[in-house]
C-alpha positions as CSV (number, residue, x, y, z in Angstrom):
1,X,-20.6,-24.9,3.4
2,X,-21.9,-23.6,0.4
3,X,-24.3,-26.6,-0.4
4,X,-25.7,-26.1,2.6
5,X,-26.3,-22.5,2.9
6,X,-28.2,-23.4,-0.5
7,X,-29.7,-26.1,0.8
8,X,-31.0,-24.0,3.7
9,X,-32.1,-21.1,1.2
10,X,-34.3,-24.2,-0.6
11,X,-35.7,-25.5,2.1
12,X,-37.2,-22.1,3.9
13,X,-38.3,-20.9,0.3
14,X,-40.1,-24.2,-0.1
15,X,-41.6,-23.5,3.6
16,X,-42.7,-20.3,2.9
17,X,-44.0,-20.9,-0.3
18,X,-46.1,-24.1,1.0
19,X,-47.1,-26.6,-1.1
20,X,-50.4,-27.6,-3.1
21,X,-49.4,-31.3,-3.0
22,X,-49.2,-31.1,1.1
23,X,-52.3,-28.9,1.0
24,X,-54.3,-31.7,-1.2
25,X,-53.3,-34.5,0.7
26,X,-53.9,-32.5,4.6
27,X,-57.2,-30.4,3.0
28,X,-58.8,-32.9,0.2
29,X,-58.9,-32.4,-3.3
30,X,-58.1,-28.6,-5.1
31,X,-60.0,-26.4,-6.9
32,X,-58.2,-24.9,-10.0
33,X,-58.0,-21.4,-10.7
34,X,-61.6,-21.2,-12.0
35,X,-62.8,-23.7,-9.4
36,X,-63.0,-26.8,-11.3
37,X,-62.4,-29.9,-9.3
38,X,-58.5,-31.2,-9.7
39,X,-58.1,-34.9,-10.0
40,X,-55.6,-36.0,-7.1
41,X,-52.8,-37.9,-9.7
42,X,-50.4,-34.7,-9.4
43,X,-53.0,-32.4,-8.3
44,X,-50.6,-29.9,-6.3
45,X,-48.8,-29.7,-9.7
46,X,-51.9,-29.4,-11.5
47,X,-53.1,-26.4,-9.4
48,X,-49.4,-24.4,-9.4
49,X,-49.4,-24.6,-13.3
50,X,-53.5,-23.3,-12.9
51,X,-52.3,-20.2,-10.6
52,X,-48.8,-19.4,-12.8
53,X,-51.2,-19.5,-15.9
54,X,-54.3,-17.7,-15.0
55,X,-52.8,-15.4,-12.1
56,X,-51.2,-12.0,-12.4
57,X,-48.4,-12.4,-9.7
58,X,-47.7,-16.0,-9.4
59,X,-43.5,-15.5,-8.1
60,X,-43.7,-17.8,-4.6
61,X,-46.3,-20.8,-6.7
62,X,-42.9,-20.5,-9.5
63,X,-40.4,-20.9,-6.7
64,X,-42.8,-24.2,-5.4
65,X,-43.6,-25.4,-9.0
66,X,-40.5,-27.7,-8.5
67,X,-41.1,-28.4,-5.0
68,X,-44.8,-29.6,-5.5
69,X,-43.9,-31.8,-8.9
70,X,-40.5,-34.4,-6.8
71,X,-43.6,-34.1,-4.2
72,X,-46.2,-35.4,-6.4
73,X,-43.7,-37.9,-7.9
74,X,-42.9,-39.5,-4.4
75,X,-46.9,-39.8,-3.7
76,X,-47.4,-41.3,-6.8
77,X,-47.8,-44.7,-5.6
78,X,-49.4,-44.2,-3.0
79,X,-52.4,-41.6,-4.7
80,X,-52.9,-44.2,-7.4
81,X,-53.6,-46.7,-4.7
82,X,-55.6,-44.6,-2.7
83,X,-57.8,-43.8,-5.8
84,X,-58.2,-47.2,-7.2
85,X,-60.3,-47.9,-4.1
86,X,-63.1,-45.0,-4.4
């Protein structure tokens, strides 16, 4: 019962929170925190690590941090494929 009442805490955080990998891949590429153009290979990793470093109250893009990197792992495969063909 406890897994999944922690389970459940992890998965609205990582709702509320949203995502910059699920934002790149519904929106098109990111911008960082200067707005500089993100390369895709782990861009919603890229841009949480922008925000933590550049922005003064970053809390919900730490919580997501995590959340954004197993996200940009899984898509691995398939942004690499969908880059080699630009």
């Amino acid at each position: 019962m406890k897994l999944f009442k922690l389970s459940l805490l992890m998965i609205i955080l990582f709702l509320n929170t949203g995502c910059a990998t699920i934002e790149s891949r519904l929106d098109g590429p990111l911008e960082d925190f200067h707005g500089n153009p993100i390369s895709p290979v782990y861009a919603g990793t890229k841009w949480s690590l922008s925000v933590i470093n550049n922005a003064e109250v970053a809390g919900p893009v730490i919580i997501g941090l995590p959340f954004c990197f197993v996200l940009d792992t899984l898509l691995l495969p398939v942004t690499l494929y969908e880059i080699s063909f630009e």
